[in-house]
C-alpha positions as CSV (number, residue, x, y, z in Angstrom):
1,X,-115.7,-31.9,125.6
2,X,-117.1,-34.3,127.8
3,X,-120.2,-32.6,127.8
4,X,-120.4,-33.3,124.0
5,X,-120.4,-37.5,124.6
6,X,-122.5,-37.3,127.1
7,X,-125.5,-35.7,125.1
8,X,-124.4,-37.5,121.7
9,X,-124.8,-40.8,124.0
10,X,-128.1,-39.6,125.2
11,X,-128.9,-38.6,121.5
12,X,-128.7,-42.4,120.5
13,X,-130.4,-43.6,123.4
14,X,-133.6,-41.6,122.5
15,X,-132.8,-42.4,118.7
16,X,-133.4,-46.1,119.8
17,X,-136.8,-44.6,121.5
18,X,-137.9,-42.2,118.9
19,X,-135.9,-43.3,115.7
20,X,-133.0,-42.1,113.7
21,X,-134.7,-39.0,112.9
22,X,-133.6,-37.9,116.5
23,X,-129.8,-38.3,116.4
24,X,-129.5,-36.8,112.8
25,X,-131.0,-33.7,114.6
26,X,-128.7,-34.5,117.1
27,X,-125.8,-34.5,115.0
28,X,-127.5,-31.3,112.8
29,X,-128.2,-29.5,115.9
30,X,-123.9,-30.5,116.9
31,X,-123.0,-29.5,113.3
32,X,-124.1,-26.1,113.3
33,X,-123.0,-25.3,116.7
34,X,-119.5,-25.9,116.0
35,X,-119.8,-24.4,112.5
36,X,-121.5,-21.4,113.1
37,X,-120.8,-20.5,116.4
38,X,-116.8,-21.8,116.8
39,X,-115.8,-21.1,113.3
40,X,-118.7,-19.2,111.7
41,X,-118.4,-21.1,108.4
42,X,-121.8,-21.6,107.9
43,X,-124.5,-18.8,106.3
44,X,-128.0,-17.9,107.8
45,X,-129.5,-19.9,104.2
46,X,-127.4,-23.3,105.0
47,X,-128.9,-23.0,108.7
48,X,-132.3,-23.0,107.3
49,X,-132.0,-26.2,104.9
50,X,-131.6,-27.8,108.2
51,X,-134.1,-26.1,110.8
52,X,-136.6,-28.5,110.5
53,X,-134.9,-31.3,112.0
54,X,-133.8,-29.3,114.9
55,X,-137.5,-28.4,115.4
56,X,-138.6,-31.4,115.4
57,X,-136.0,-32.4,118.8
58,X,-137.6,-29.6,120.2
59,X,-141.2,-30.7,120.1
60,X,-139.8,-34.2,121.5
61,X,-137.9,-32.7,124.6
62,X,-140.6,-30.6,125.4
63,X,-143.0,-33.1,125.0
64,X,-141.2,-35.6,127.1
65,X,-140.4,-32.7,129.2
66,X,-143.9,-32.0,130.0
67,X,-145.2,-35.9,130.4
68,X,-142.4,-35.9,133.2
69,X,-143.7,-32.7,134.8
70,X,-147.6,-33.9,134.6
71,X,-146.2,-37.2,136.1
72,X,-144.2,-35.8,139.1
73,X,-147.0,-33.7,139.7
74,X,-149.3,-36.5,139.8
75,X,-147.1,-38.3,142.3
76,X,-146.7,-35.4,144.9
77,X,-150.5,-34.9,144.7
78,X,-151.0,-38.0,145.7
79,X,-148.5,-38.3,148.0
80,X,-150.4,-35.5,149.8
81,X,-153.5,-36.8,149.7
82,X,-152.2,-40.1,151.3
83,X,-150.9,-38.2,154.5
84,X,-154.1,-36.6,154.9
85,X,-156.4,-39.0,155.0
């Protein structure tokens, strides 16, 4: 379980960042893991009244996903370009 207070820690770091709105996704997202998938208490319908939270985490990590790509990019280019000159 360990692995489940590390991401809810890192859920309310970025809800400080990006707002509540993240860790209720967080904790939506936690929810229906251990609901549907541990104890399968919860219906396809339930799942959906929720989705929309979840997808909005989604757009966030990738976003900040793809900012941290663009940026290490951006570093090694220039990292090469300063050894060859």
């Amino acid at each position: 379980m360990w692995w489940s207070k590390l991401l809810d820690k890192a859920a309310r770091k970025l809800g400080k960042i990006y707002g509540e709105e993240i860790l209720d996704a967080w904790k939506t997202a936690f929810e229906y893991h251990q609901k549907r998938f541990h104890k399968e208490q919860l219906t396809a319908e339930e799942i959906l009244e929720g989705a929309y939270k979840i997808e909005e985490l989604i757009r966030i990590v990738e976003s900040e996903t793809e900012k941290r790509s663009k940026s290490r990019h951006t570093r090694s280019e220039n990292q090469k370009l300063g050894k060859e000159i």
